[in-house]
C-alpha positions in Angstrom: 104.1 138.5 86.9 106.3 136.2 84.9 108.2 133.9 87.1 111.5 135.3 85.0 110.9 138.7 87.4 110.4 137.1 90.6 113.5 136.6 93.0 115.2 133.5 93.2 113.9 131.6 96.2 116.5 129.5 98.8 116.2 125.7 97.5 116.1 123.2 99.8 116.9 120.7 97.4 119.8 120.3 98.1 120.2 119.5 101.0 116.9 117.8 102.1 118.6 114.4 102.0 121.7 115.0 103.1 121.5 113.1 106.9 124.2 114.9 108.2 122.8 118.2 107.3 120.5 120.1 110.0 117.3 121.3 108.8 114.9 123.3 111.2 111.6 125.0 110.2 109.4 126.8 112.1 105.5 127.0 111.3 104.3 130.5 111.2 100.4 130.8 110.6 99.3 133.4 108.3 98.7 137.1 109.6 94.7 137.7 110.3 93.3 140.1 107.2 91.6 141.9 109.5 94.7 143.3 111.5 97.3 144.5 108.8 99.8 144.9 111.8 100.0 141.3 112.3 101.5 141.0 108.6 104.3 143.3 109.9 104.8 141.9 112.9 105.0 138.0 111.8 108.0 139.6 108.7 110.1 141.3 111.5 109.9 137.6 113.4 111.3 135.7 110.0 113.9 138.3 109.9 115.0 137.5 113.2 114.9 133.8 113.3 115.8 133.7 109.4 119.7 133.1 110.6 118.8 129.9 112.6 115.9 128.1 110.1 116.1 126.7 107.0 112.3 127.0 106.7 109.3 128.9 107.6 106.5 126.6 107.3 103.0 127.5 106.2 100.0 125.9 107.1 96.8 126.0 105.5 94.1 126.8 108.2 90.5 125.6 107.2 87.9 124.8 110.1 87.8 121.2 110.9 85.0 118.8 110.9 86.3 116.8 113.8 83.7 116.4 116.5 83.5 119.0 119.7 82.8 122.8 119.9 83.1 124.2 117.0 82.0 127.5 117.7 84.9 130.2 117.5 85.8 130.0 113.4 89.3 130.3 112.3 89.6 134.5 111.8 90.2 135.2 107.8 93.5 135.0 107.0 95.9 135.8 104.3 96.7 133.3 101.7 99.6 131.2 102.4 101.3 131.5 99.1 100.9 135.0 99.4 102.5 135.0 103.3 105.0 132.7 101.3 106.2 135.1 99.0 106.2 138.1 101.3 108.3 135.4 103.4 111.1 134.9 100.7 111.0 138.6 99.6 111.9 140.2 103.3 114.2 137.2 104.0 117.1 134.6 103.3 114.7 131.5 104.6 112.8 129.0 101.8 108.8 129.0 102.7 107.3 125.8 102.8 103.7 126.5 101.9 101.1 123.8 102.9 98.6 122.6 100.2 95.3 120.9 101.6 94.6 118.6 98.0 90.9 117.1 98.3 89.0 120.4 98.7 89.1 122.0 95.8 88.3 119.9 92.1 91.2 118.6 90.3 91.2 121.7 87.3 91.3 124.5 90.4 94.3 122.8 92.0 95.6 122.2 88.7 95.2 126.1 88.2 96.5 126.9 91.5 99.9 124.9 91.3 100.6 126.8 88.3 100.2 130.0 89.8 102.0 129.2 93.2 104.9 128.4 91.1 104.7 130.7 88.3 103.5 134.1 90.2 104.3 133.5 93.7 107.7 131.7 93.1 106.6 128.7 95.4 109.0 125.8 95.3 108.2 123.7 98.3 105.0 122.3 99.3 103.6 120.2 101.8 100.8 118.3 100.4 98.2 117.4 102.5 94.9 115.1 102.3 92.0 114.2 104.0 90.7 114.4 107.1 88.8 110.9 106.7 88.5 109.0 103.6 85.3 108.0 104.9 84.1 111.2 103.2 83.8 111.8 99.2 85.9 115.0 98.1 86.1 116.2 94.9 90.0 117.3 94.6 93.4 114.7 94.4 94.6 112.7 96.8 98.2 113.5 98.2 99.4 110.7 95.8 97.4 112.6 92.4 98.4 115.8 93.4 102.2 114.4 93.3 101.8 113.5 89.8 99.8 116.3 89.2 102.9 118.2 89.9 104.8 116.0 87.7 102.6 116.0 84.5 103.0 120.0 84.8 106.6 120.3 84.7 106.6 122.3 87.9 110.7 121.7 89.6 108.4 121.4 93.2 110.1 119.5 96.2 107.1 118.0 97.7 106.4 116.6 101.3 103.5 115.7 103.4 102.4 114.6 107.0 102.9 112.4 108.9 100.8 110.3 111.8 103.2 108.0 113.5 100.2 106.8 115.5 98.1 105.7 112.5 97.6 102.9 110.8 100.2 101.7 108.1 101.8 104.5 108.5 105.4 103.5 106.8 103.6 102.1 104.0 101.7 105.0 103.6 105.0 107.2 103.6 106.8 104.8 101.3 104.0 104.9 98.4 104.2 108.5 98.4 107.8 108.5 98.3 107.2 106.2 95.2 104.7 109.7 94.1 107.7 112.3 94.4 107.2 113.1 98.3 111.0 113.7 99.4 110.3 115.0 102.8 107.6 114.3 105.7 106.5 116.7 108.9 105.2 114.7 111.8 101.9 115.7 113.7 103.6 117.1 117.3 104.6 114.7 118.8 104.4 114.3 122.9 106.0 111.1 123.5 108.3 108.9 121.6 107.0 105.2 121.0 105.4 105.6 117.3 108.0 108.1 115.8 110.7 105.6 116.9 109.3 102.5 115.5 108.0 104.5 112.3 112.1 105.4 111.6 113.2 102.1 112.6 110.5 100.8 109.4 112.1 103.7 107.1 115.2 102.2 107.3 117.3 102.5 104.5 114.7 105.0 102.3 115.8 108.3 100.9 113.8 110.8 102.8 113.7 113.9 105.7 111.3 113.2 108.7 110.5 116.3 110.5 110.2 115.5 113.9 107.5 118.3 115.3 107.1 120.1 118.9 105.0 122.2 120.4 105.0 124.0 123.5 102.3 123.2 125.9 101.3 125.7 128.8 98.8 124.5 130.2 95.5 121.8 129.9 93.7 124.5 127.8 96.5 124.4 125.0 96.3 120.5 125.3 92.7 120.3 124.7 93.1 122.5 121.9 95.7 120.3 120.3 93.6 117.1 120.9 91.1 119.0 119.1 93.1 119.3 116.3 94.0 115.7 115.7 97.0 115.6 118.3 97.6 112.1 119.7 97.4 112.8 123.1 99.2 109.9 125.2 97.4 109.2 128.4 100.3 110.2 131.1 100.6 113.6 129.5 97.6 115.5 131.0 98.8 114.6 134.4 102.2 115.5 133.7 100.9 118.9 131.9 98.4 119.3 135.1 101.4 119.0 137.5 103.4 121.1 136.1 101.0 124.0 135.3 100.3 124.0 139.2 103.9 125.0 139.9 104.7 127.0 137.2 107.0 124.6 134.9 105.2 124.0 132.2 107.9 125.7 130.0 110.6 123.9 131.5 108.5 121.1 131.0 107.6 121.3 127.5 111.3 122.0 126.3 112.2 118.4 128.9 109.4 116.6 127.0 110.7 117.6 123.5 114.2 116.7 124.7 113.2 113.5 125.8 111.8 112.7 122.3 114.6 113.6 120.3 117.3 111.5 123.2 114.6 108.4 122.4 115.2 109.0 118.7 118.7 109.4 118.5 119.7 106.3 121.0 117.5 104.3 118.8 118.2 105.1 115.6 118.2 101.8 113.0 121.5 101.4 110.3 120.4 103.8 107.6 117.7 106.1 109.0 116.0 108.5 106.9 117.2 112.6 107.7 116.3 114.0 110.5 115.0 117.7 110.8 112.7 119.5 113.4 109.8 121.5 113.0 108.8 124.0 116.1 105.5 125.6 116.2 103.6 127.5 118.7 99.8 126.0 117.9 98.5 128.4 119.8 99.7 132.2 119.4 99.6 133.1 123.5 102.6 130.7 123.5 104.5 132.8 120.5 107.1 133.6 123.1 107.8 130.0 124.5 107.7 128.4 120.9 110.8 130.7 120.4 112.9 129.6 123.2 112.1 126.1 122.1 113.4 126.8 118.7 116.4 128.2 120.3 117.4 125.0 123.1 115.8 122.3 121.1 117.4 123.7 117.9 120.6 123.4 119.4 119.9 120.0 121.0 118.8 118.8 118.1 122.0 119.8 115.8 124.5 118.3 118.7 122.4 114.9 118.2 123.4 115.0 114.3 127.0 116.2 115.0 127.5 113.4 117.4 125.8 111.0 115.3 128.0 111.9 111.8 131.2 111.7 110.9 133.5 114.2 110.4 133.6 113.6 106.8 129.8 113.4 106.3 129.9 116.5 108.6 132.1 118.0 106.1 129.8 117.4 103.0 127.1 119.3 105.2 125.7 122.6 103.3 125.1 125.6 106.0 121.6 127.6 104.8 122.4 130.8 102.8 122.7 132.9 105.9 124.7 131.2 107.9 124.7 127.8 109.6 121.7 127.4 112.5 123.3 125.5 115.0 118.0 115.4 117.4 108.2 103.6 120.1 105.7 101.5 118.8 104.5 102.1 115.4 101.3 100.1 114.5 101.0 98.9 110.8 
């Protein structure tokens, strides 16, 4: 397929840097292969949500090699660039497709960028790298892949992740912006001590930080997420414990991601980077909750920029094509 014949995907370009511009995604994981209802299923959800995102995010789903049981494998899934395209075809909502870089050799993820772009009309990507650089791999780095992108030609807007928790971590998100990165999704975040120091040390840089919740049920989902990488702070088991004995962990979830964005917002530095949110549900038994977060976060999270903005900056604001969805201590 030449890219000529493919439709014209939404650009975020546009307005990823504009601060007074809103911009929610929502991750969706890939449909299961093995249940071809699920593909169905998953379109008719973008279609609904597709008036109050700007994004459906993508993740690439590999099995870890973190530590613990490791028993139940990831189901087979289909291919996010693929779930990217079906995204853009049955909706007016960009897809954001994740790209894990190290695991596959440098020629392959040469290869693949060019299709992604050219037959499956991807232009946004997450880029993301290793688990532990303690390990050899044989693909890019985040940083390689950047320029990868740029020795190609390839008109990709490019982001990554980000750790507020780790090491460095505004250094590591300012040499990548020096790469081409534009845009940054956080890990979920459960309290609000790193991601408030890391955009008080962004000051002044040109970039979107996706600030990322999840909602938590109960102690099983928590585990699960701690499993995954998830900087787990130590009062929030007790405070997940309590409030699946009484029945409000919802209510305690949506509070908790509330809390962040209030903590954000009051302590914002002179020229912060723009802010977006990212809402996923981690863990698909909580598909329903993760949509009601979307909905009172969302609109939590767009008061927060209207109040921070000025009416003129408000002004300059460009709505997504379907109508406008209606926002601490960082060790280096």
């Amino acid at each position: 397929m030449q890219d000529s014949m493919l439709p014209q995907p939404i650009s975020l370009k546009k307005i990823m840097l504009e601060p007074a511009q809103p911009m929610v995604s929502y991750e969706l994981i890939s449909p299961r292969t093995e249940v071809p209802e699920e593909l169905e299923s998953q379109i008719a959800l973008v279609r609904e949500i597709a008036g109050s995102v700007h994004a459906i995010n993508v993740p690439e789903i590999r099995t870890e090699s973190r530590p613990g049981d490791q028993r139940k494998r990831f189901p087979e899934r289909i291919e996010p660039r693929i779930f990217a395209q079906q995204i853009q075809a049955a909706a007016p909502v960009a897809a954001v497709v994740n790209r894990i870089t190290v695991r596959q050799p440098w020629e392959a993820q040469r290869q693949w960028l060019r299709e992604a772009y050219q037959q499956f009309g991807i232009r946004h990507l997450i880029l993301v790298g290793a688990e532990s650089h303690r390990t050899q791999h044989p693909g890019p780095s985040v940083s390689e892949m950047a320029d990868m992108v740029s020795q190609e030609g390839l008109e990709l807007l490019l982001g990554g992740i980000t750790i507020p928790s780790r090491s460095r971590e505004v250094e590591r998100i300012r040499q990548k912006y020096e790469h081409g990165l534009r845009f940054f999704s956080s890990q979920v975040l459960l309290d609000s001590n790193d991601i408030v120091d890391l955009i008080q040390g962004l000051n002044g840089l040109d970039v979107r930080i996706f600030l990322s919740f999840a909602p938590i049920y109960s102690l099983r989902d928590l585990e699960f997420m701690r499993w995954l990488g998830v900087d787990i702070p130590q009062n929030i088991p007790w405070t997940i414990a309590q409030s699946d004995a009484s029945g409000a962990a919802a209510e305690r979830s949506i509070a908790l991601a509330l809390k962040i964005l209030t903590d954000v917002f009051d302590n914002l530095p002179a020229h912060p980077p723009a802010l977006g949110i990212n809402v996923e549900s981690v863990i698909r038994r909580n598909l329903a909750l993760s949509r009601r977060m979307l909905q009172e976060v969302g609109d939590f999270y767009r008061q927060l920029v209207q109040a921070r903005y000025t009416p003129a900056a408000a002004h300059r604001a460009i709505a997504p094509a379907s109508g406008p969805p209606q926002s601490h201590s960082q060790q280096q």
